[in-house]
N, C-alpha and C positions, 0 to 999 in steps of 0.2 A: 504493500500500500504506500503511495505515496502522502507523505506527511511536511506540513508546517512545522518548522524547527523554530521555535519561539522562546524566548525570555519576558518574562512578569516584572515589571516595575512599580513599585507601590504594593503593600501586602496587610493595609491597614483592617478597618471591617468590611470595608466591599472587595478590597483586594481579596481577602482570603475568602469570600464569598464564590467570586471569581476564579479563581485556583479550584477551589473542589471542583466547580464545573468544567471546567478547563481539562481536568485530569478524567472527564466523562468522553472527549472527544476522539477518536482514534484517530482522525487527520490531525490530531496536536499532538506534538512530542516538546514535552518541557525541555529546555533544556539548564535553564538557569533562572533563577530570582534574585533581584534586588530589594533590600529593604532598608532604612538607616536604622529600623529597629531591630533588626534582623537578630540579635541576641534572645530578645524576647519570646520569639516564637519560633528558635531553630529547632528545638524539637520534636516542637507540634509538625512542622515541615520534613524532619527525619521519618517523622511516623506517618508522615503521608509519601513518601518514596523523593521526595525534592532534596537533593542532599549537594548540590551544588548552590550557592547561595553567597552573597555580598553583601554589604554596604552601601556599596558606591554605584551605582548605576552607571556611571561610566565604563566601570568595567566591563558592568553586561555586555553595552553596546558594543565595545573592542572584540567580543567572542566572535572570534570567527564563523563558527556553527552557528549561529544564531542568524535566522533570516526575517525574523518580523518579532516585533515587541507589541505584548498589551502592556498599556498603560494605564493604572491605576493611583495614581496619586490622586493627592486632593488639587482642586481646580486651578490654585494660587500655584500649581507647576506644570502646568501643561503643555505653557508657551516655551519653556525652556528647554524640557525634555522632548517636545515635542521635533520639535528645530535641531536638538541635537541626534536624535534616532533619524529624522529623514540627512543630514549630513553624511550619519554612518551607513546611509544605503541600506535601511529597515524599513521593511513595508510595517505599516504601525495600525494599531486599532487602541483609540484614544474614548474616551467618555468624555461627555462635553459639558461647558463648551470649552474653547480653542486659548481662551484668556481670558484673567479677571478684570481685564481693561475695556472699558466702555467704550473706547476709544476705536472703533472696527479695524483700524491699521496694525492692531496688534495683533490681533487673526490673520488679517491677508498676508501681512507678512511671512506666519505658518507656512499657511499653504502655498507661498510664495517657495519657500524651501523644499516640499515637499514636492511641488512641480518641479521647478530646478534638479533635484534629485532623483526625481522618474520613479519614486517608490510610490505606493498606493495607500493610501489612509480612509480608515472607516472609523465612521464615531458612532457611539454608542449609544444611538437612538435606538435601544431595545424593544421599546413598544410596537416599534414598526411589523416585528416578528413572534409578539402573543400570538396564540393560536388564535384568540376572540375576533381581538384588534382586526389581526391580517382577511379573517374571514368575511370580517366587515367590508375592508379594501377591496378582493376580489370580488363581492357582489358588487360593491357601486360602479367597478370596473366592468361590470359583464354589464350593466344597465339594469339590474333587478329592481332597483327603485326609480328607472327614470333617470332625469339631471337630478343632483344633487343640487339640494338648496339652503339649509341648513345643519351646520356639526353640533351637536353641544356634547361638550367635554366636562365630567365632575373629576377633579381630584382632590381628597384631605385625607393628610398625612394623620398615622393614631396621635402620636405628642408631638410638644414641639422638641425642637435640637438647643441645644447649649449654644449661648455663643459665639464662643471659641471654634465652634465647629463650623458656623454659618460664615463666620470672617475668614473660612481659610477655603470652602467651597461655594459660597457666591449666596444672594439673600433668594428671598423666594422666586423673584422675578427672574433672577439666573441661574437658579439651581432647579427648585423645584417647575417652575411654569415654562421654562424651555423646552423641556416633555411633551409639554402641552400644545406650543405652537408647531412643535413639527408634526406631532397629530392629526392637529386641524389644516395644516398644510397637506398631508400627507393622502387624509380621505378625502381633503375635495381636489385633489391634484391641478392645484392654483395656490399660487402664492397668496401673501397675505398685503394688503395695500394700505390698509389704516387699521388701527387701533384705538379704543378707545377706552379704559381703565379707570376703576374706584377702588382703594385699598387704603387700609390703615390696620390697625390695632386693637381688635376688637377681643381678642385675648393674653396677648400679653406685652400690657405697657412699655416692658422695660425694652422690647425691641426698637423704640425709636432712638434707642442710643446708639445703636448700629444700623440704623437707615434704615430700617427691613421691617416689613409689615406680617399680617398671619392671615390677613383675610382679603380674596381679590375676586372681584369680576369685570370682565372681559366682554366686547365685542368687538368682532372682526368683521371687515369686510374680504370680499378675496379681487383677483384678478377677473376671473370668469361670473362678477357680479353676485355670488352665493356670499352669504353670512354666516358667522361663529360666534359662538356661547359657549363664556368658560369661566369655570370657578375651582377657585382652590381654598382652602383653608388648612391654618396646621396643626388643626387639632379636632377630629373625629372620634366622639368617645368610644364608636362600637367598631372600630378597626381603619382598614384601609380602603378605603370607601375609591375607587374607579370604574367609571363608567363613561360611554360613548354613546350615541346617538346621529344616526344621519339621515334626514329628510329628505325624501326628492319629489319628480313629481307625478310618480306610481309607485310612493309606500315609502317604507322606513327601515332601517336596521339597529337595530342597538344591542349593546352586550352591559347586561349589569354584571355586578359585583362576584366575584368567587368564593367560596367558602370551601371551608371540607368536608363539607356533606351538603348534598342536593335531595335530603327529607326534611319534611317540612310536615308540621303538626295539626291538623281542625281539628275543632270540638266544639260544643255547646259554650264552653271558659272561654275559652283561648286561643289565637294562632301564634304556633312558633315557627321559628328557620332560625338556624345559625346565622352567625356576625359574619362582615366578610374576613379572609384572612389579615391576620393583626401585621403583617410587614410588609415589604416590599422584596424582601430574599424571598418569602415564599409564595408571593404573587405573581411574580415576574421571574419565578427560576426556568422554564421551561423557553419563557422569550432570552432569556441570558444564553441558555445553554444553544438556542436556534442562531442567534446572530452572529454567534463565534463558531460555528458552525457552518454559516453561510461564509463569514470571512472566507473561513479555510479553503471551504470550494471556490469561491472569488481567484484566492491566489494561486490554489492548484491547477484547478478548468478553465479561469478566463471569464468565472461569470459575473455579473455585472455588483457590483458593492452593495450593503442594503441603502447605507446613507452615509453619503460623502462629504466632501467640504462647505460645499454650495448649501450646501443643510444646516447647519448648524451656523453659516452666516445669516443662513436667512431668519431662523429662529433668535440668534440673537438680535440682528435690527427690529425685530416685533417688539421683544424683551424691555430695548430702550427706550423705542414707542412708548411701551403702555409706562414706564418708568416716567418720560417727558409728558403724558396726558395725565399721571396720578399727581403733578408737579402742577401743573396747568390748569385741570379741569376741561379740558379742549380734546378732541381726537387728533391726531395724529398718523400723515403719513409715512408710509414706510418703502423705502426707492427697493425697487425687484430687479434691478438690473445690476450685472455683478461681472468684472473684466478686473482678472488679475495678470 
């Protein structure tokens, strides 16, 4: 069989989320990890068979064997690792977005190196490849509902994040709801043209010391004249609440919520069903383990990436949109055209 010869950078909680799944793929052959905490966890990594392992990331990339790196650090390293893996002539697959700089020159620049270097980059819009999600995509694509004409997108996280953690992977608008616009980009297969956004602090105050709010909603307009609805919040007391919806104009698709069991209670008292699942590792394990999976085939076959650069620019200028319309009160447009 032929096999992707890859090195893991970043090994924090989603890194090593990503590692288990990673070692599911038989087109991946580990061949090295990077971690700066790498003491921490060397034996937990012994005991999963990873027994090459560093510090430095630099190094990884120097391994000759090694021909594409995932990247997992947190968001505040993307730009650097990024730019140095496409240097070393590593086809790379990055979770997004590209930079914690609002500033979009510091993304094109990325993929400015990454062209330059002729390697291939995928980012880590996982959603794209839920089973749910995607099932959604090829109906609207076959015409089951007609033109599409509205998305509405729910996402709320169970708690909120600490801090420290939010200042080092980007506030809701760039962490969490980036997710989001490549979705609504993604099922109406049109860009996103205006924005327009309400957000604040509806549970927890103290995030305006870090610029970042916990509760948002959203309207989109697209390219192809179709509308988006989207809400987020970050904090769902009965789990991980995600759900899609897309309107057209012979019917509708939507996928609610997953849970781990699909029984469900009547009686004279009461109806029950379970909560949906309480994380994101177990919501999204099956699209984690599909879009690294799809990489692999990308790199070995030739076939086409799930979502590329042009993605995750496009999701962040929405991001800044609706950032400049929660500043404003005003919608805001969003430029679709993109020459790097």
């Amino acid at each position: 069989m032929k096999q992707v010869h890859a090195g893991i950078i970043g090994l924090g909680r989603a890194g090593q989320m990503h590692l288990k799944n990673l070692l599911t793929i038989p087109e991946i052959k580990i061949e090295q990890v990077a971690e700066v905490f790498i003491d921490n966890i060397s034996e937990q990594l012994n005991d999963l068979g990873v027994t090459n392992q560093t510090k430095d990331y630099h190094e990884l990339l120097s391994n000759p064997n090694i021909d594409t790196v995932f990247i997992f650090t947190s968001t505040n390293t993307h730009e650097e690792i990024v730019t140095a893996a496409a240097q070393a002539g590593k086809n790379i697959f990055c979770e997004k977005p590209l930079s914690m700089n609002t500033e979009e020159e510091a993304s094109l620049n990325v993929l400015r190196a990454v062209k330059k270097a002729g390697v291939k980059l995928q980012i880590g819009f996982n959603r794209r490849m839920d089973p749910q999600f995607r099932n959604i995509f090829e109906n609207v694509r076959a015409g089951k509902i007609g033109a599409p004409q509205v998305v509405k997108i729910t996402s709320r996280d169970p708690d909120l994040l600490p801090h420290d953690l939010i200042k080092r992977i980007g506030g809701l608008l760039f962490d969490f709801t980036m997710h989001d616009f490549d979705m609504a980009r993604y099922m109406m297969n049109s860009n996103i043209t205006e924005v327009y956004a309400k957000g604040g602090t509806l549970i927890d105050p103290t995030l305006k010391e870090i610029n970042d709010i916990d509760t948002l909603v959203l309207v989109l307009q697209f390219e192809n004249g179709a509308y988006g609805l989207i809400d987020n919040s970050r904090r769902a007391v009965y789990g991980y609440d995600q759900r899609v919806e897309v309107f057209g104009s012979a019917g509708m698709l939507k996928a609610e919520n997953v849970s781990d069991s699909t029984v469900e209670l009547y009686n004279d008292q009461r109806t029950e069903l379970r909560k949906p699942l309480p994380m994101f590792q177990e919501r999204y394990r099956p699209a984690y383990i599909a879009e690294m999976k799809k990489f692999a085939q990308s790199l070995l076959n030739g076939e086409p990436l799930v979502a590329q650069g042009e993605d995750v620019i496009m999701a962040q200028r929405a991001a800044v949109a609706a950032q400049k319309s929660i500043e404003t009160g005003l919608p805001q447009k969003v430029d679709t055209t993109l020459s790097l």
